[in-house]
C-alpha positions as CSV (number, residue, x, y, z in Angstrom):
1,X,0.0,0.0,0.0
2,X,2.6,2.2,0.5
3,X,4.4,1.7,-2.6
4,X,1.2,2.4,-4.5
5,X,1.0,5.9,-2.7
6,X,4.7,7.0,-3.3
7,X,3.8,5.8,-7.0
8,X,0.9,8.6,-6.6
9,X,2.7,10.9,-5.2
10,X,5.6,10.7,-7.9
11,X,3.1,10.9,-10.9
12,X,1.6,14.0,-9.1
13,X,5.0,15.4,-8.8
14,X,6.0,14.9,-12.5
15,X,2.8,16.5,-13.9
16,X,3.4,19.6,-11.5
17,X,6.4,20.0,-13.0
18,X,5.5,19.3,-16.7
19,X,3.0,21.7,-15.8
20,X,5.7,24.3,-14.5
21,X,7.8,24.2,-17.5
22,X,5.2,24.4,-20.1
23,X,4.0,27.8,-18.2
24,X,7.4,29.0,-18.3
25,X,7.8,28.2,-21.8
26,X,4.8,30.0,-22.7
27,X,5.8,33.3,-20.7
28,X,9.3,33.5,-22.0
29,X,7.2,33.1,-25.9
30,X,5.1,35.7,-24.9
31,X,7.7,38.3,-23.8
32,X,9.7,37.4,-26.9
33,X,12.7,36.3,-24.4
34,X,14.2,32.5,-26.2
35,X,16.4,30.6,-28.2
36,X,16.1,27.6,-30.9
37,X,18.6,25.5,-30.4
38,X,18.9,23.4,-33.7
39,X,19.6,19.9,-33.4
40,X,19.5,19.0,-36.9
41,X,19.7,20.3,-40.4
42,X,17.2,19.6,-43.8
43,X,18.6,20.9,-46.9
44,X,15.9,21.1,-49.9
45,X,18.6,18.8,-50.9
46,X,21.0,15.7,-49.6
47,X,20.4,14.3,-46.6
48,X,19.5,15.7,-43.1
49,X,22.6,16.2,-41.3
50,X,23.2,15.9,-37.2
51,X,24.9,19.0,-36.0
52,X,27.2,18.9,-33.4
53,X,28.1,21.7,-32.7
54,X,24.7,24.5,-30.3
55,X,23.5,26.8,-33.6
56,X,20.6,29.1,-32.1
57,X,18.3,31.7,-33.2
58,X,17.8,34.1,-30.0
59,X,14.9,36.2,-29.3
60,X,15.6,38.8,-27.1
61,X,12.4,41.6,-26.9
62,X,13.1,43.6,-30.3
63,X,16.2,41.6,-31.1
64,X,16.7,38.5,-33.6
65,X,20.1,37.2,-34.0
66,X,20.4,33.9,-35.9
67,X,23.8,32.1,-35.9
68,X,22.9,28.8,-38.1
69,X,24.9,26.6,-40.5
70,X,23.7,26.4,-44.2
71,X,23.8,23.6,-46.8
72,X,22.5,23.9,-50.0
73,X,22.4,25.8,-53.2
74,X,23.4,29.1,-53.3
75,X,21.4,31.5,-56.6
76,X,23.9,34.3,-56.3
77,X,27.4,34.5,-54.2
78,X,27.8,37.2,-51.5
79,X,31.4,38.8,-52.9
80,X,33.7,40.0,-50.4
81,X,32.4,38.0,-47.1
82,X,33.5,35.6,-45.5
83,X,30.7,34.3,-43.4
84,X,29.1,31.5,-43.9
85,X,25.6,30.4,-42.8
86,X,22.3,32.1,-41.5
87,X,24.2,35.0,-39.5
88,X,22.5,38.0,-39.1
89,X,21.5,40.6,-36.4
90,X,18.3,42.8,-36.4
91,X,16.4,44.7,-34.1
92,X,13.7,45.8,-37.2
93,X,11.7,42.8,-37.7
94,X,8.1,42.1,-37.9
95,X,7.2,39.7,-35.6
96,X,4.0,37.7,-35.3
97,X,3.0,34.5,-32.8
98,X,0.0,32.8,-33.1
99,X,-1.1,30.0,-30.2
100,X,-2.0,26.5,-31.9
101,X,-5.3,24.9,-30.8
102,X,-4.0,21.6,-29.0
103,X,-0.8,23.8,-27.6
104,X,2.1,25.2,-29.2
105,X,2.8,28.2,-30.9
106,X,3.2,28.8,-35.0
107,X,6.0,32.2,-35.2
108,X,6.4,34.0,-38.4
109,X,10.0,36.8,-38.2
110,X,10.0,38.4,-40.9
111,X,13.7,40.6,-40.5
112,X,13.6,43.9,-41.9
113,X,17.1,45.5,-44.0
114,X,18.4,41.7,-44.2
115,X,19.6,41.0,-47.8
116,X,19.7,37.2,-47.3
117,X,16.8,35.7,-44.6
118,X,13.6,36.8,-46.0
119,X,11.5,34.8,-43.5
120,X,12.1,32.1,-40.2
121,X,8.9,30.2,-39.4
122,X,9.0,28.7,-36.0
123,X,6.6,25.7,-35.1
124,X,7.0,25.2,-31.3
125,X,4.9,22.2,-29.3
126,X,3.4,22.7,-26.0
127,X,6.4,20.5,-24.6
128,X,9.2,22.5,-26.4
129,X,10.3,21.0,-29.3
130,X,10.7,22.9,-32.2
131,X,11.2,23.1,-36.3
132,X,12.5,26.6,-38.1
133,X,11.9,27.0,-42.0
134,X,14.2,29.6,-43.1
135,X,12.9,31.3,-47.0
136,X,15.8,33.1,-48.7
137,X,16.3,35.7,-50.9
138,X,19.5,34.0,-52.1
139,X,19.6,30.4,-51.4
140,X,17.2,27.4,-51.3
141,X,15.0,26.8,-47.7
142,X,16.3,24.8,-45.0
143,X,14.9,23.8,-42.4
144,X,15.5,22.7,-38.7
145,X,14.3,21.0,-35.5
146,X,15.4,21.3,-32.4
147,X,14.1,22.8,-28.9
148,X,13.7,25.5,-27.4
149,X,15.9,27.2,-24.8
150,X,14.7,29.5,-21.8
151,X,16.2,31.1,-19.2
């Protein structure tokens, strides 16, 4: 009998703190205060690739800053950089979240005065997990998944 309660108790426990997390998660979405961490890369083309080393798009209040690895084809060739990647900083970007029915959030950035990242669209689940499409201006989409980071 007293194995049974403790078995209780702990399943009580672990969906108080499911529940904590997922309320945190939603604040920090809500004040726009995050980051992606991308676990894996999908190329239009190839294969997806494991990544090994912590890539992240941050949202911090009016801030976007993306530092994330690119593979694929390349329209035109940026002359005189040499960055690779999704790396950009902007604090002029148009910013919409909408909350999913069953949980989770659907994010469109849209980063203004950016010549290569037209758009990131962020698909977050209740529990954290996450997927970024990235549209360029210069390159084919990739996309991501990975989770998402608070504070």
């Amino acid at each position: 009998m007293l194995l049974a309660l403790l078995a209780g108790a702990f399943t009580v426990f672990a969906q108080d703190n499911k529940d904590d997390q997922q309320t945190i998660l939603k604040n920090n979405i809500e004040q726009k205060n995050y980051s992606f961490i991308a676990q894996s890369a999908m190329p239009m083309q190839g294969r997806v690739r494991q990544l090994t080393t912590e890539y992240r798009l941050r949202i911090s209040g009016d801030s976007v800053i993306a530092d994330l690895p690119y593979f694929g084809r390349a329209y035109t060739a940026s002359i005189g950089t040499t960055q690779g990647g999704i790396q950009f900083t902007s604090t002029d970007a148009v910013y919409t979240s909408k909350e999913k029915k069953k949980g989770g959030w659907e994010i469109s950035i849209k980063p203004n005065g950016n010549q290569d990242a037209r758009e990131l669209f962020l698909s977050i689940s209740a529990n954290g997990y996450a997927s970024l499409q990235v549209s360029s201006n210069n390159r084919q989409s990739i996309s991501f998944n990975g989770f998402i980071k608070t504070k």
